[in-house]
Every structure is written in structure tokens, then in C-alpha cells.
N, C-alpha and C positions, 0 to 999 in steps of 0.2 A: 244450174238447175238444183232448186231446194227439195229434196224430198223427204216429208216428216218421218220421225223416228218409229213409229207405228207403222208406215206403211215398207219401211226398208226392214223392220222386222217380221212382217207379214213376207215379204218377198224371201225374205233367210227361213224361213221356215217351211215356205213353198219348195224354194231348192233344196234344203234338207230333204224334204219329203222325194222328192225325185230322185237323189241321190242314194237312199233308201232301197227306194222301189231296184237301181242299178246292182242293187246289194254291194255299194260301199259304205266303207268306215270314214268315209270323208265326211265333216262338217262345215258349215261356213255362217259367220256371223256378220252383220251388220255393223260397219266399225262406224266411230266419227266420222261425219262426211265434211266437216270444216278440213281436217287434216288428209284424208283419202277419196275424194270424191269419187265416186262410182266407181268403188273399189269392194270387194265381199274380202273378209280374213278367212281362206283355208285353213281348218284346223284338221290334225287326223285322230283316229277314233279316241285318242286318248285324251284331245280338248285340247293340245300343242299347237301353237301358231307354226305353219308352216312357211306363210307370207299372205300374201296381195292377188288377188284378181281380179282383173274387170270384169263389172257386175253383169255383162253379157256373153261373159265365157258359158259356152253348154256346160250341163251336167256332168257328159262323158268326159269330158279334156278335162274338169275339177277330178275327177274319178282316178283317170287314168295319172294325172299328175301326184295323186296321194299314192298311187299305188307304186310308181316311180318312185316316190321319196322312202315310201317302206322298202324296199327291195336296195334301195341305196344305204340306208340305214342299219340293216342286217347282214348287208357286203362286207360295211364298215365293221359294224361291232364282229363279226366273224375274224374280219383279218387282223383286227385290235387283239384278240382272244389268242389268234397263233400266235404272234410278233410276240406278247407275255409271254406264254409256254417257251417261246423257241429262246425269250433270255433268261427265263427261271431254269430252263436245260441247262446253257452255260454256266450261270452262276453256281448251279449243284454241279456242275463237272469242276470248274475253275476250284471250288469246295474240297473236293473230293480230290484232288490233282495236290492237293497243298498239305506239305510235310508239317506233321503234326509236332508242336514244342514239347521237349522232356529235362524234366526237370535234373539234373544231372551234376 
């Protein structure tokens, strides 16, 4: 099924707007439909391809899956942020542990 590019971006805009209305930061665009057939691009508020959804996926499941990948996103960067701290601790202890050279 050929759908012109006018009318799959009328539809990406209609879903934006509902998407909206749910007060999400989800976006979704209208990709090539030779390479993704009846496929919308999730993007999140920040215009990031998230992936692929079928263009009959509800609004809510687009919603709730951006809101999954933010909360996944902030887990990571969160435990990214300790893991650093926790070897810049070591390497200032390992630092600090180490006999200083004197000139002698």
C-alpha cells in the first residue's frame, strides 16, 4: 500500500497532536515508506530517533514507551556517574597511598 508523503505527514502530525494532548515528549515522524513501510520514527522530546513503530501502534503505548526509554536512560547515565566517582575515589586513594620520590 502506497501512501503519499503528504498524507503520512498529515497523519504524523495528527499523532503528534494526540501525543500532546497525553502530555508527552514523544514525537513521531513519517519515515521513507520504500525502506519502512507502515512504520512511524519515535523520536523523544529532544528530536532523537528512538526506533520504528507500527503506524497503528495507539498514542498511549508511543507515550509510555518514550517514557520507558527516558527512565532507562537516566538509570544509565545515573550508574555511568557512580561507576566514575567510585574509580576517581580509587585512583585518588591509589594517589595518595604512593610514596613520594626525594631527591637524595
Amino acid at each position: 500500500m502506497t501512501i503519499e508523503p503528504e498524507i503520512g505527514a498529515l497523519f504524523a502530525a495528527t499523532y503528534n497532536a494526540d501525543l500532546a494532548e497525553l502530555g508527552s515528549l514523544a514525537l513521531v515522524a513519517w519515515p521513507d515508506q520504500d525502506k519502512h513501510p507502515d512504520m512511524l520514527e519515535l523520536r523523544n522530546g529532544s528530536g532523537d530517533l528512538l526506533g520504528f513503530i507500527p503506524a497503528d501502534t495507539e498514542p498511549q503505548m508511543a507515550a509510555i514507551a518514550c517514557r520507558l526509554y527516558a527512565a532507562g536512560y537516566v538509570d544509565g547515565r545515573e550508574a555511568g556517574k557512580a561507576s566514575a566517582w567510585a574509580s576517581l575515589r580509587r585512583l585518588i586513594g591509589a594517589a595518595a597511598e604512593r610514596p613520594s620520590k626525594t631527591n637524595g
